[in-house]
Phi, psi and omega in degrees: 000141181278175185278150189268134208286282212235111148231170185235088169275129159032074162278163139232131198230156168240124177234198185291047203213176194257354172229178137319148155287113169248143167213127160311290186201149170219149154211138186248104174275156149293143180080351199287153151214113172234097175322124174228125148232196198075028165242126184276185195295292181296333163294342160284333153305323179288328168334301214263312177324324198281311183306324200256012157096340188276004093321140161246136176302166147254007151192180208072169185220157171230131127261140184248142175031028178121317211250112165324093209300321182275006185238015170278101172226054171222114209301293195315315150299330185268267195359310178262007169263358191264019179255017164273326185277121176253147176233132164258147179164126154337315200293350186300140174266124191252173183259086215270000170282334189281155178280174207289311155352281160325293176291303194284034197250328213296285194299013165226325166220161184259345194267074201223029151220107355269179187306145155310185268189266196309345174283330196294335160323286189306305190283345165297334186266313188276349183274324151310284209307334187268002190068059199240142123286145191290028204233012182240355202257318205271343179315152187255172190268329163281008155264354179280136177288179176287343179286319179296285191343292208322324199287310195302319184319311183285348191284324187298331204262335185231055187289315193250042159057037162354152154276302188246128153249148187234132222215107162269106196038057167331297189300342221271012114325342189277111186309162158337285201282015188232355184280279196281000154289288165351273183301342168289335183296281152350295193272346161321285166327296170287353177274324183292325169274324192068048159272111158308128165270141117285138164223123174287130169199134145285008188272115174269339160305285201310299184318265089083285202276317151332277178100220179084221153235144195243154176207132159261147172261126160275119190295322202275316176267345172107316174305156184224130176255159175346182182272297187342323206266343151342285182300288184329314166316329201229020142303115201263000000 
């Protein structure tokens, strides 16, 4: 049996909210995609802040890849313990004069006008693998719609081979109609790599399109419940 990525005990966090952020329990295997809703935008930062260690619970405990999060007090180790991770999230800062190229070029080099020679392989293979074509790469990123941005975003998280990609409301930048090519993609990516997902989403097409296991967080106790409580939610 693998060893588990992410697990979660009786957290609690006090962020900027008239409540705490609680998770009873989570557990994250490889390969596991898992869907959470019942977290607004800001709670899904602290989600993810608390998973990758840049946060501390005020009670409870979280491991990430083995390692207790509150007991990492060395910068350098939680650094190598974070080249597991990829975060998808609006708030990743992209370069927006810059080309489609370039930003997904970043996370290997810093030399990137123009792109290497020897670089160009590589980002061009992740840039296909997320359904960036090459014919979108020289596009600068403030002239790109939002379904490419969304794409350079998954390329950047999932530059430096991740374990865990961690997804903060992925969609909610997305026109419609673009919201479940997106999430297809994703799990594309991850059956391929046999990358575990979370994704904090309030999309129940995206969730849908995903696949996986979907938990609602009851906000006021910290549990998460079944795929059943899903459906019920978005029951018309």
């Amino acid at each position: 049996m693998s060893a588990l990525l992410v697990t979660i005990r009786d957290v609690v966090k006090g962020y900027a909210a008239l409540r705490p952020l609680r998770v009873q329990s989570l557990s994250v295997a490889p390969g596991d995609v898992i869907s959470l809703t019942g977290l607004d935008a800001p709670a899904a930062e602290v989600f993810v802040g608390l998973v990758t260690g840049a946060l501390l619970p005020d009670s409870g405990e979280i491991t990430l890849f083995g390692n207790v999060t509150g007991s990492v007090d060395d910068s350098e180790a939680w650094l190598r313990m974070l080249d597991g991770v990829g975060i998808l999230t609006d708030r990743a800062v992209l370069i927006a004069q810059f080309s489609v190229e370039q930003n997904i070029a970043m996370p290997f080099t810093l030399d990137i006008d123009p792109v290497p020679a020897e670089e160009r392989p590589r980002v061009t293979a992740l840039a296909e693998e997320v359904g960036l074509g090459k014919h979108v790469l020289g596009t600068a990123v403030a002239k790109s719609p939002p379904e490419i941005v969304a794409r350079v975003r998954l390329a950047r998280a999932l530059a430096l081979d991740p374990s865990l990609l961690l997804a903060e409301h992925p969609s909610a930048s997305l026109p419609r109609a673009a919201v479940e090519a997106f999430a297809e993609d994703i799990a594309r990516v991850a059956r391929s790599r046999g990358l575990a997902v979370v994704a904090v989403t309030a999309d129940r097409e995206f969730a849908s399109a995903l696949g996986g296991t979907v938990l609602a967080l009851d906000g006021a106790t910290g549990a998460l419940r079944p795929p059943s409580v899903w459906t019920k939610l978005f029951r018309r």
